[in-house]
C-alpha positions as CSV (number, residue, x, y, z in Angstrom):
1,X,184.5,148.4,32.9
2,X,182.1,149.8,35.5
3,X,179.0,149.0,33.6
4,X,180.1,145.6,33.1
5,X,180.6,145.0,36.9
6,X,177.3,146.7,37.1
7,X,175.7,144.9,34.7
8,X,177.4,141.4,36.8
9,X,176.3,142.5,40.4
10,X,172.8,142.9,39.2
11,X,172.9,139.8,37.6
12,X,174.0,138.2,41.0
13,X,171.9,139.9,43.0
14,X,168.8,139.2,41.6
15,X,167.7,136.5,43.1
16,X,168.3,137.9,45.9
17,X,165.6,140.5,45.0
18,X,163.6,138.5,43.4
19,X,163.0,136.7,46.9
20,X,162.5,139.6,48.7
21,X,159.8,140.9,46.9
22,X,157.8,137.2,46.2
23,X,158.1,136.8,50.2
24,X,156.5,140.3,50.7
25,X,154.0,139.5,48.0
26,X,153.1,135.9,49.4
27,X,153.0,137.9,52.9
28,X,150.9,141.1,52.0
29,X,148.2,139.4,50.2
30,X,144.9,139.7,50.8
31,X,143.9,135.9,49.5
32,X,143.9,134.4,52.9
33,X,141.9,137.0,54.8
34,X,139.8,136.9,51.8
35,X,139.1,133.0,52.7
36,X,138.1,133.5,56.7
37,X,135.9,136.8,55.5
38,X,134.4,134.7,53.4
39,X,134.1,131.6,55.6
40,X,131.1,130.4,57.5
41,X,133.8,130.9,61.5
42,X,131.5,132.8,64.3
43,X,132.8,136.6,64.1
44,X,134.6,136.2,66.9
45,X,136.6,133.0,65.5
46,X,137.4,135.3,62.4
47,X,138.4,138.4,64.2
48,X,141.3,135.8,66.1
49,X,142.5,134.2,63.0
50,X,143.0,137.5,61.5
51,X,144.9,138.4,64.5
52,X,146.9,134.6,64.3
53,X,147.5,135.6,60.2
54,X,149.2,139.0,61.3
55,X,151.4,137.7,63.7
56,X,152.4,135.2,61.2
57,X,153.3,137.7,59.2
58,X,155.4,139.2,61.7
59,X,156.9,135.7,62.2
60,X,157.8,135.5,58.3
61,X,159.0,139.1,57.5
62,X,161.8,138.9,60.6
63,X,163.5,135.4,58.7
64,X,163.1,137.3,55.3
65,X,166.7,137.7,55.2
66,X,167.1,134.3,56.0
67,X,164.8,132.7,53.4
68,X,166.6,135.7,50.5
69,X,170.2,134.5,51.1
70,X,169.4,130.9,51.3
71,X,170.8,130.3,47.7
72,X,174.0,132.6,48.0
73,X,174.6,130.6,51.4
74,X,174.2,127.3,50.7
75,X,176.7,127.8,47.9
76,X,179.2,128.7,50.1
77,X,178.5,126.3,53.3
78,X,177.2,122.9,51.4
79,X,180.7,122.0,49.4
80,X,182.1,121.9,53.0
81,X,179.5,119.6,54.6
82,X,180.2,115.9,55.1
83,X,178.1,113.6,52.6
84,X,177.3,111.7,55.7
85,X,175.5,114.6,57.6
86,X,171.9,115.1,58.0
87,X,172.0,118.3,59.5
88,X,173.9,121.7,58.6
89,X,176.5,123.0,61.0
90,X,175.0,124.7,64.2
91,X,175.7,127.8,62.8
92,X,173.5,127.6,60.4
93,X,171.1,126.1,61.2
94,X,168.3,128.4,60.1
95,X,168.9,127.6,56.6
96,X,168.4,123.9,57.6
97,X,165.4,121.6,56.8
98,X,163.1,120.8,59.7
99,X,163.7,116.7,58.3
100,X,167.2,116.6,57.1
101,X,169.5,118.2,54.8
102,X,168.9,115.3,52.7
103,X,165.5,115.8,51.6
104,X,161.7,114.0,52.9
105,X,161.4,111.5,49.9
106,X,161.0,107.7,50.0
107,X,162.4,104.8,47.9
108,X,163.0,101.5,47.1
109,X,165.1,99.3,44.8
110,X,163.4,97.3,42.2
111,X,164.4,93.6,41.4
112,X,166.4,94.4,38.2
113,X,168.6,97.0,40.3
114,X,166.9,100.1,39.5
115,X,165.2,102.3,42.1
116,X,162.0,104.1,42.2
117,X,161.5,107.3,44.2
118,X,158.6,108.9,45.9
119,X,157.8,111.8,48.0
120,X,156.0,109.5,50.6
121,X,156.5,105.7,51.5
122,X,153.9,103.7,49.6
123,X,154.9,100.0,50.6
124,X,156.8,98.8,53.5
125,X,159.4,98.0,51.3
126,X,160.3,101.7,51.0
127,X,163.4,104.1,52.7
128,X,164.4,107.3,53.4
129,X,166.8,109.0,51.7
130,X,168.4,110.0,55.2
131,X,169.2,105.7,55.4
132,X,172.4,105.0,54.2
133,X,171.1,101.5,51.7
134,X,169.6,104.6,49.8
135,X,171.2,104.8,46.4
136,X,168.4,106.0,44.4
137,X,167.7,109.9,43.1
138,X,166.5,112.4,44.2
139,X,162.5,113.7,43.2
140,X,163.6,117.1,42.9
141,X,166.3,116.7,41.6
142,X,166.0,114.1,39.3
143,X,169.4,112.1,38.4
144,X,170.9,113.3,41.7
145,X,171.8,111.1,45.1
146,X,169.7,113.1,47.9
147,X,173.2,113.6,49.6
148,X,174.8,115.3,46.4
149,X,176.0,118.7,46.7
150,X,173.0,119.8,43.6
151,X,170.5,117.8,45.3
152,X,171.0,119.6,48.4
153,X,171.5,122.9,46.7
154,X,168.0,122.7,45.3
155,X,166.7,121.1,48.6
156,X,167.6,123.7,51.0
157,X,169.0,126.7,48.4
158,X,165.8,127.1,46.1
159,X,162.8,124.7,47.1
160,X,162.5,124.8,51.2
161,X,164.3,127.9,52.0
162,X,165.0,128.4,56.3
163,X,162.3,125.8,56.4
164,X,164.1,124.8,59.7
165,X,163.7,128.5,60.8
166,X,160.5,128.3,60.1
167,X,159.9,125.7,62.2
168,X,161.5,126.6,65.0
169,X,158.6,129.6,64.9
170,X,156.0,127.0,65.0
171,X,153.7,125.7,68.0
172,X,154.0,122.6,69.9
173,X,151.3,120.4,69.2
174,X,150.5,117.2,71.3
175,X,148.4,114.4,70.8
176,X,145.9,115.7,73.2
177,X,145.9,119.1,71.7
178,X,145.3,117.6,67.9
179,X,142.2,115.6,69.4
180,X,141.1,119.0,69.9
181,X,141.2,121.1,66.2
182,X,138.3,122.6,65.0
183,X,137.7,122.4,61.7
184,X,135.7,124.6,59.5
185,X,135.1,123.6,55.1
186,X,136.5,120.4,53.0
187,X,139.0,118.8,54.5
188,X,140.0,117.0,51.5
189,X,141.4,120.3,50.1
190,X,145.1,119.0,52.2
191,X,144.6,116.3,49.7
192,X,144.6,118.8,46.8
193,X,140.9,118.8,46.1
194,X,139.3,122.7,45.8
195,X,137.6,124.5,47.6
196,X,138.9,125.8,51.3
197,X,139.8,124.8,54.9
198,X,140.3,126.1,58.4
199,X,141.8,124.6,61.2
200,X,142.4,125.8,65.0
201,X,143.9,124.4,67.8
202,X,145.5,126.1,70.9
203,X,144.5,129.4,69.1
204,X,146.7,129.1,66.1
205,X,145.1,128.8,62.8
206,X,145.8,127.0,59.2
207,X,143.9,128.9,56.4
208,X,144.0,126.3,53.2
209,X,142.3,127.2,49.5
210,X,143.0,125.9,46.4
211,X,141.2,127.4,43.1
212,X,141.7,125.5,39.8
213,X,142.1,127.3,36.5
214,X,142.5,126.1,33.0
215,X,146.0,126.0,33.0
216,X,147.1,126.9,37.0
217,X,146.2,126.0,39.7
218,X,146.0,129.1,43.2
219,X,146.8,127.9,45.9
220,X,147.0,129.7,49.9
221,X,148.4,128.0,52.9
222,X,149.1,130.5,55.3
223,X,148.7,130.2,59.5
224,X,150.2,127.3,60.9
225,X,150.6,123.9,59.5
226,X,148.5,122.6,61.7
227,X,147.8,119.8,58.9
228,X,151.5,118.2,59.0
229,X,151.0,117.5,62.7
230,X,147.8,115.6,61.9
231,X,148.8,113.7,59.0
232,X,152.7,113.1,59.3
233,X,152.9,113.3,63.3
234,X,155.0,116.8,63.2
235,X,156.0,118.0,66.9
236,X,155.3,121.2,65.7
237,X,152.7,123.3,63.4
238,X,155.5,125.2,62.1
239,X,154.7,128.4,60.1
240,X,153.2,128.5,56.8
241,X,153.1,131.6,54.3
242,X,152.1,130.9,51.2
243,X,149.5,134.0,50.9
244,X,149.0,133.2,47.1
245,X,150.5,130.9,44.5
246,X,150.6,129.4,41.2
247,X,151.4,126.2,39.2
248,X,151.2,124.4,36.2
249,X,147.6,122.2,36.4
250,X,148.1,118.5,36.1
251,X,146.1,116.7,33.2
């Protein structure tokens, strides 16, 4: 009997673990300090973005416990939440989402009654899933309503854990101050392209590389993301650690 609850609490703690030890992984790498080393910024510029990395680091280890237990808490708190919210309860409100609760995707219904989905509005025509005419799915969780408990389980539990956390860490960024970022290799790499980026502003930086394989794709995104407050207007360059990852290449 006690190896079997054994055997159980393992089971249910290992996500829990599991988190833990990608976070410290994504935070401990090397591969973003490897980019500025390697970059063509003044000494000086790199010796302060190594020092901006670090204390990102810092930022991201103290909401570790935060991003760990997001699955175990939304499991408990979401069946509770009101299908017309946007926003968790106060009290939790570092698990929240920096948008909504209800995910950042677009859509629009199609003449035969169907609806099409996309991460980003590509036509006027297009809504948030925050509005209430959406009645579409959700992209990450395909067959889903955005405001459905596994929609938002998968939003906020697995794929943008204490994002809101995260971004309360972040740096105010005004329109003045983003007419002032310095920018240092491709800046086509936000777009996906390989090859590297650095940004600074306010002396925060954004450290971007993506490296293509034959079947993955590496990709680092760790600083601030300085890049969301040029392209989507975000008040604030909230923290990015993603010291190293991997996916599946697209053909």
């Amino acid at each position: 009997m006690v190896s079997i609850l054994f055997i159980i609490s393992i089971i249910i703690l290992l996500p829990f673990f599991l988190l833990v030890i990608l976070g410290l992984i994504s935070n401990f790498t090397s591969e973003p300090y490897k980019v500025i080393d390697d970059s063509n910024l003044p000494e000086s510029e790199k010796t302060k973005a190594v020092h901006c990395l670090l204390n990102v680091r810092k930022k991201a280890l103290s909401g570790l416990l935060y991003d760990a237990t997001a699955p175990y808490v939304m499991l408990l708190v979401l069946p509770f939440v009101k299908r017309e919210a946007d926003k968790l309860p106060s009290l939790f409100s570092n698990w929240d989402n920096e948008v909504s609760l209800n995910g950042d995707g677009w859509g629009k219904q199609l003449a035969d009654g169907t609806w099409v989905t996309v991460r980003e509005p590509g036509d006027p025509d297009c809504i948030p899933y925050t509005h209430p005419d959406y009645n579409g799915d959700a992209y990450y969780c395909k067959g889903r309503h955005p405001r459905s408990f596994m929609a938002r389980y998968v939003w906020l539990g697995w794929r943008n854990r204490a994002s809101k956390l995260a971004f309360d860490q972040g740096v105010e960024l005004t329109k003045v101050d983003l007419q002032q970022v310095k920018t240092w290799g491709d800046v086509e790499v936000d777009k996906g392209k390989e090859g590297w980026l650095i940004r600074e502003v306010k002396g925060i930086y954004e450290v971007y590389q993506i490296t293509n394989g034959s079947k993955f794709v590496k990709r680092t995104r760790y600083g601030y993301k300085i890049g969301n407050s040029i392209n989507y207007g975000a008040e604030k360059a909230m923290l990015s650690t993603v010291g190293i990852s991997y996916k599946k290449r697209k053909k």
